[in-house]
C-alpha positions as CSV (number, residue, x, y, z in Angstrom):
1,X,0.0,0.0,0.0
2,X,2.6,2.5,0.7
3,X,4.5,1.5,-2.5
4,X,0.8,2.6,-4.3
5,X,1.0,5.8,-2.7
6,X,4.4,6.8,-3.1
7,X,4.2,5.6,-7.1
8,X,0.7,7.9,-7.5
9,X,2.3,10.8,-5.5
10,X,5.2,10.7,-7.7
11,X,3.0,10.5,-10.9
12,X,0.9,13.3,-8.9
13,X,4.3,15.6,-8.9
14,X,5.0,14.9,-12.2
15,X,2.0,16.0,-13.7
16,X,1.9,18.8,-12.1
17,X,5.3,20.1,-12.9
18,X,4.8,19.0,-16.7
19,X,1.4,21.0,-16.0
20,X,3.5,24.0,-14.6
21,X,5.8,23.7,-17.6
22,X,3.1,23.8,-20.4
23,X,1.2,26.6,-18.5
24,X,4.4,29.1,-18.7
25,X,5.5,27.8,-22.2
26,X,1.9,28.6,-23.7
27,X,1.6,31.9,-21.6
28,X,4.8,32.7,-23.2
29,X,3.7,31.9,-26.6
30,X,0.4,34.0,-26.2
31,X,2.4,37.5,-24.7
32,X,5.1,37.5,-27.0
33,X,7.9,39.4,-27.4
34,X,8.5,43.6,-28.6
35,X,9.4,44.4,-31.8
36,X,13.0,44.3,-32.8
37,X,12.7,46.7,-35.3
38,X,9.8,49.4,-36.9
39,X,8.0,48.3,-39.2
40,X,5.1,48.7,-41.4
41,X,1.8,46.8,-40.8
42,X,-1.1,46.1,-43.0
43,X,-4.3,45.4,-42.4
44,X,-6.6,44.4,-45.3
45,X,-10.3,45.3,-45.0
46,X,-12.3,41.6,-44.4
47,X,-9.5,40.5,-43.0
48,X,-9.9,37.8,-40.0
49,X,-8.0,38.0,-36.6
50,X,-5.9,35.3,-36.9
51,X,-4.5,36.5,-40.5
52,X,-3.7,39.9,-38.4
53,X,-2.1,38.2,-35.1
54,X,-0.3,35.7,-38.0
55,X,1.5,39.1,-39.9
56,X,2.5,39.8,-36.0
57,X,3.7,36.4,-35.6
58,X,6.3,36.6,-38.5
59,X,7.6,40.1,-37.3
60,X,8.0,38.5,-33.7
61,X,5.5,40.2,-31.6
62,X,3.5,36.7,-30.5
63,X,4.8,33.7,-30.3
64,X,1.9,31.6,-31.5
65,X,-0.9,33.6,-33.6
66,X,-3.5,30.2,-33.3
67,X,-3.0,30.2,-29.2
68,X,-3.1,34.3,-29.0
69,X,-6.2,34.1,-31.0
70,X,-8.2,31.1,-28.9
71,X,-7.0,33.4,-25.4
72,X,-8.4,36.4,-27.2
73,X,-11.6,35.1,-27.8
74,X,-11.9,34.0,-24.3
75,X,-10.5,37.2,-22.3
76,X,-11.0,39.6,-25.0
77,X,-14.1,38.4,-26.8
78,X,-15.2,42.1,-27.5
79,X,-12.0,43.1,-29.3
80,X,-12.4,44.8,-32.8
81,X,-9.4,46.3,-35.2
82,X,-9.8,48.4,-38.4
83,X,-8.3,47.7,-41.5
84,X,-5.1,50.9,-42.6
85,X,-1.6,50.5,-42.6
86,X,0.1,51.2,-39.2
87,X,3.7,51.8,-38.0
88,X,5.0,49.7,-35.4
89,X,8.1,51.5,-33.4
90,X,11.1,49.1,-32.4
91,X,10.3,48.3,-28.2
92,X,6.1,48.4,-28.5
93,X,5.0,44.9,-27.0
94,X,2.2,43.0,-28.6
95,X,-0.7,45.0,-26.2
96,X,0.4,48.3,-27.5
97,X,-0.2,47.1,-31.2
98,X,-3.2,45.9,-30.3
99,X,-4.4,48.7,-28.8
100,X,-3.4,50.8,-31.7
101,X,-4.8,48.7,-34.5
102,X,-8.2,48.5,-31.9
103,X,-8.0,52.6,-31.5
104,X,-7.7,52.6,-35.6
105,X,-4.7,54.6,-35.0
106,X,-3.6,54.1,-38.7
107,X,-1.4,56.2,-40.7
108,X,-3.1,59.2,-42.5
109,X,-2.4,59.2,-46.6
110,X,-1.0,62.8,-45.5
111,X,1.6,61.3,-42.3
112,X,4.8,63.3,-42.2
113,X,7.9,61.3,-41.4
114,X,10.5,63.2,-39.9
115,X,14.3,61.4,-38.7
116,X,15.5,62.5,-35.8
117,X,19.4,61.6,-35.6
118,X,21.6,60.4,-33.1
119,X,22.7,63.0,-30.5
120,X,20.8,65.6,-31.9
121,X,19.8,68.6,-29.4
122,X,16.1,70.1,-29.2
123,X,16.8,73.1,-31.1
124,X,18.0,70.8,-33.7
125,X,14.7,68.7,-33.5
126,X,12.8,71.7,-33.2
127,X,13.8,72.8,-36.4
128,X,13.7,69.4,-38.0
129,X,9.7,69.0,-37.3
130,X,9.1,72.9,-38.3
131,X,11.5,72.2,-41.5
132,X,8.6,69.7,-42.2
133,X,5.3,71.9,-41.8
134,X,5.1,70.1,-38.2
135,X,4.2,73.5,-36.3
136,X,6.5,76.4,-34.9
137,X,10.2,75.6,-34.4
138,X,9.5,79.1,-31.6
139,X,6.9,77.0,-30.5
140,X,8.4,73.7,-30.0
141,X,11.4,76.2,-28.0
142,X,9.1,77.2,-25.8
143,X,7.4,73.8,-24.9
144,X,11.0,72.3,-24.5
145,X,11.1,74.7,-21.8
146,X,8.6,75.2,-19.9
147,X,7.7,73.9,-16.7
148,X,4.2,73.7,-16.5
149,X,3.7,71.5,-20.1
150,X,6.8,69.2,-18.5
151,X,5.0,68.4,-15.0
152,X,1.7,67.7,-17.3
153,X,3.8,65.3,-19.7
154,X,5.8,64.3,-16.6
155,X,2.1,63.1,-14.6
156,X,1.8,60.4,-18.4
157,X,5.4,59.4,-18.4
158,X,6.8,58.7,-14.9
159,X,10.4,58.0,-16.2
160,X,11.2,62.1,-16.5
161,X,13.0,63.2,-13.8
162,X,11.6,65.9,-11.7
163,X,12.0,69.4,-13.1
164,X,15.4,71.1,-12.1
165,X,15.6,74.8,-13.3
166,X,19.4,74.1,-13.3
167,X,18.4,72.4,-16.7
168,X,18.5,74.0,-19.9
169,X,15.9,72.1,-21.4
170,X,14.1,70.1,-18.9
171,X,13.1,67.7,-22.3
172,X,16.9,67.4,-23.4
173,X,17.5,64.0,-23.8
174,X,14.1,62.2,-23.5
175,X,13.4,63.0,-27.7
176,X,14.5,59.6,-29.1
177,X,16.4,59.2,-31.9
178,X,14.1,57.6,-34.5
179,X,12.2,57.6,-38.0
180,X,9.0,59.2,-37.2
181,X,5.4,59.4,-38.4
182,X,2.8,61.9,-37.8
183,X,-0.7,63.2,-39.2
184,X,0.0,66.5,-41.4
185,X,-2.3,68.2,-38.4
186,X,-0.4,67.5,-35.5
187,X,-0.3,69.7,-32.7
188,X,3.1,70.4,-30.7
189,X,2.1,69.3,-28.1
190,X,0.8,65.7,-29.3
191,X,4.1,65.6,-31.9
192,X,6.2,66.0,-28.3
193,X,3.8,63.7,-26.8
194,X,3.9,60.9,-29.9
195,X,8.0,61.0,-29.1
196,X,8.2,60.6,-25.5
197,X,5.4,57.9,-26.1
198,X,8.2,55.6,-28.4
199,X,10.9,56.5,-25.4
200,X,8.4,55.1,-22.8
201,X,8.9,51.9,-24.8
202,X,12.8,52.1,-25.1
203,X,13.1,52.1,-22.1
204,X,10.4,49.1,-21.1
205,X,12.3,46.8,-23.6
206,X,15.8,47.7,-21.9
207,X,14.6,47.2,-18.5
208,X,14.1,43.6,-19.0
209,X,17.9,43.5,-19.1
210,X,18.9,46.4,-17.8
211,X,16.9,47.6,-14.7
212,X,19.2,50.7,-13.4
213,X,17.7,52.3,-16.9
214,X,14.8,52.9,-15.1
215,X,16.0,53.4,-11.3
216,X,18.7,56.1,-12.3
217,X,16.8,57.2,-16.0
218,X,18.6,60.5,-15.1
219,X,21.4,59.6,-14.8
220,X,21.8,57.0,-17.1
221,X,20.4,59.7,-20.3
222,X,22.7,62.5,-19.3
223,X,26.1,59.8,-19.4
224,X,25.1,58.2,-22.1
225,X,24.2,61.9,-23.9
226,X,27.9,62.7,-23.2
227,X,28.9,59.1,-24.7
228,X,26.8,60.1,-27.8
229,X,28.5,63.0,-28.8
230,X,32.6,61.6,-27.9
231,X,32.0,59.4,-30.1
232,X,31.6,58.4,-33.7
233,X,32.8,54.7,-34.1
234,X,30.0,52.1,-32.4
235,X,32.8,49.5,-31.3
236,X,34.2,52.5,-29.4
237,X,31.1,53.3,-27.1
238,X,31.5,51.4,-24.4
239,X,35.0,51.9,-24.1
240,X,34.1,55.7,-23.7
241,X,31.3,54.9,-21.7
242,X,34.2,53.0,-19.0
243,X,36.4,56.0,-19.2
244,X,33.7,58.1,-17.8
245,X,32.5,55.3,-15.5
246,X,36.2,55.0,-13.8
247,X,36.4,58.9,-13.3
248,X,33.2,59.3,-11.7
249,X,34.1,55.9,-9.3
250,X,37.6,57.9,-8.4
251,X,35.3,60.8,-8.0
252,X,37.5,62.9,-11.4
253,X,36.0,65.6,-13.5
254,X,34.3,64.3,-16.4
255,X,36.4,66.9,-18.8
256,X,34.1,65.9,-21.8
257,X,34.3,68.8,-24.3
258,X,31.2,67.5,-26.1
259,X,29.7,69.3,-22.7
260,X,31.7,72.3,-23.5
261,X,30.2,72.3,-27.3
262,X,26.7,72.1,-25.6
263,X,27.6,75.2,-23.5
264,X,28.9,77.5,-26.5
265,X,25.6,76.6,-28.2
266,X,26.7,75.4,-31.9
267,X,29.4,72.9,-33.0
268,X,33.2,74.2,-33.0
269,X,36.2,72.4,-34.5
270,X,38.3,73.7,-31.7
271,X,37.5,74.5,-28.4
272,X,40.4,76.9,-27.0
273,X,41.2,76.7,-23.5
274,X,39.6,79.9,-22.7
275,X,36.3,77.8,-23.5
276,X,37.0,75.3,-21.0
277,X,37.0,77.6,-18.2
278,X,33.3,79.2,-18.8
279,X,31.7,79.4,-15.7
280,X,28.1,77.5,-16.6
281,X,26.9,74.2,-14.7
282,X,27.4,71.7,-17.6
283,X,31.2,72.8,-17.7
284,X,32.8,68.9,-16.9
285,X,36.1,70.7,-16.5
286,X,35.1,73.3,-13.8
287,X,32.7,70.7,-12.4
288,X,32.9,67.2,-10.9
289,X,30.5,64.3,-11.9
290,X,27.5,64.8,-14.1
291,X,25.9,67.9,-15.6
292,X,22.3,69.0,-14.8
293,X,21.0,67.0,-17.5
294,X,21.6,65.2,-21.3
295,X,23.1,67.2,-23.5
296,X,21.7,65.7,-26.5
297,X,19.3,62.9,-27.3
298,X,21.4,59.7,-27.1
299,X,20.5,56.5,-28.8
300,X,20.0,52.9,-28.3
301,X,23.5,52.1,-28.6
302,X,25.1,55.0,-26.2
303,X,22.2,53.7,-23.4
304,X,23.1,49.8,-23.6
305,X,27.1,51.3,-23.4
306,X,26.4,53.4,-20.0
307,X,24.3,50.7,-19.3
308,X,27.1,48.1,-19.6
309,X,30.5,49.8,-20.2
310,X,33.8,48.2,-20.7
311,X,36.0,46.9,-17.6
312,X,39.2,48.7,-18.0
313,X,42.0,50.8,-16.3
314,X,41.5,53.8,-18.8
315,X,40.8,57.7,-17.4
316,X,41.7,59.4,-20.9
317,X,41.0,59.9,-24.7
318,X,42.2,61.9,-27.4
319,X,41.0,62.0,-31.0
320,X,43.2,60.4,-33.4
321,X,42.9,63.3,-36.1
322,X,44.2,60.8,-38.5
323,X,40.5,60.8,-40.4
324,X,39.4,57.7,-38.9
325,X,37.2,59.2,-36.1
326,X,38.8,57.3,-33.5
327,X,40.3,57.8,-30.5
328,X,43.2,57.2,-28.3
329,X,42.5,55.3,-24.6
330,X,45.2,55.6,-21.9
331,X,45.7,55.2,-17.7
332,X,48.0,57.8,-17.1
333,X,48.1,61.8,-17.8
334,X,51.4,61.3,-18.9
335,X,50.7,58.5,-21.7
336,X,47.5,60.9,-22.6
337,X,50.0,63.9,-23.3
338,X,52.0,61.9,-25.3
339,X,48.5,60.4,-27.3
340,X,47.7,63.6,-27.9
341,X,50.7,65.1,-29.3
342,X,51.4,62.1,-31.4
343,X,47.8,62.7,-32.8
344,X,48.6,66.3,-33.7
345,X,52.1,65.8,-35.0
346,X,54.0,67.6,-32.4
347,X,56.2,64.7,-30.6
């Protein structure tokens, strides 16, 4: 008899873990995963659910389109979606296409798209979206700065720091670099919105791997801003990004001239010393560890290098001025001196 029991509790376990094991595999298989990269999606009029969750399938976004489907019509048997083509941003999860393809929040025949680069400021991207009949460059200037329209956008994305009037541009930073597409009527405000909207979900889809992104989001934007504008070569970034990581450890000034450029306002191929010693908050030479805020918009790339920078004994850089936009790395001032006047020429 207690041979019977102990060979039916052991089946009893079994089943249950094989039960556990199917229950997260299918759950996985019906939330999916977020998009990789944009893309385009259309959806033909007539056209059934599973044909729709199947196209979302292939990009990535659900891991079975039969499963998603059969849960659907159980927890969501009230869920319609209109037919129009649709641009799915790289980091939206399977609910927020969903929710957009539900809200028929298609693209207009008339959609602007507008790039926003890499380590581009706001003035920059304010004159990007008026260059492209998306409102008032003046306008989107004052928006950028102005406290009131930042605590409302703050109260609908909670990863904005709190206002600090030390901050040129409380919005510096948060305007992620991407290929964008609005109606030919958009407001400022909802154009500003629509951006910080697709940064929401950069940072969601980096926070499964990195979760400081969201505990120091400050802090993490303004070093990888910095990061953006050092550098030119990818393989390079989170080399930087462990230069700047080691001085702020040993408690060093940042010296990042990229912080110097922001101050002077436009982009100099020199900066004299007399530069270095303007008196201004986001001077790194006159002032240890970060600045107020970003000092441009960084990208994907710079974020994962802050996020994860190289393990190294390196505390200075020096362009290479040989054309190839690289740099120099060394551990001492000394070897740094002698970088530097090897790049220029003058050993």
């Amino acid at each position: 008899m207690r041979k019977w029991w102990i060979g039916v509790s052991t089946c009893a376990l079994v089943l249950a873990g094989a039960a556990t094991g199917l229950y997260v595999y299918v759950m996985n298989q019906i939330q999916g995963e977020t998009a990789e990269e944009s893309f385009q999606l259309t959806v033909e009029p007539g056209e059934s659910l599973t044909q729709v969750l199947t196209k979302l399938e292939e990009k990535g976004l659900v891991g079975n389109a039969q499963w998603r489907y059969m849960y659907m019509r159980v927890k969501q048997p009230d869920y319609t979606y209109q037919a129009g083509e649709y641009y799915v941003e790289q980091g939206m999860n399977l609910e927020q296409v969903l929710s957009k393809l539900q809200n028929g929040e298609a693209l207009k025949t008339d959609a602007v798209e507008v790039t926003i680069p890499e380590g581009w400021n706001v003035k920059q991207i304010a004159n990007r979206l008026a260059e492209n009949g998306l409102g008032d460059e003046g306008r989107y200037l004052d928006l950028f700065d102005d406290p009131d329209f930042y605590g409302e956008m703050r109260k609908k994305f909670t990863f904005l720091p709190p206002f600090d009037d030390k901050t040129k541009f409380p919005f510096e930073g948060y305007l992620f670099p991407e290929t964008y597409h609005f109606a030919v009527d958009s407001t400022e405000e909802a154009v500003i919105e629509r951006i910080l909207t697709h940064t929401e979900a950069v940072i969601e889809d980096l926070a499964t791997e990195y979760p400081d992104v969201v505990k120091k989001t400050d802090e993490v934007f303004t070093l990888a801003s910095i990061v953006e504008r050092e550098t030119v070569l990818p393989e390079e970034r989170a080399k930087v990004a462990g230069v700047f990581a080691n001085r702020l450890e040993e408690e060093w000034k940042l010296e990042s001239c990229a912080t110097v450029q922001y101050i002077l306002g436009k982009q100099r191929d020199r900066i004299l010393y007399e530069d270095l010693d303007v008196e201004d908050s986001y001077n790194t030479y006159l002032h240890a560890g970060l600045p107020p805020g970003p000092i441009a918009n960084p990208g994907r790339a710079s974020l994962e290098a802050v996020l994860n920078p190289d393990e190294h004994n390196y505390f200075f850089f020096v362009t290479k001025k040989d054309g190839s936009n690289g740099h120099h790395f060394s551990e001492t001032y000394e070897e740094h001196l002698q970088n530097d006047a090897n790049s220029r020429g003058t050993w």
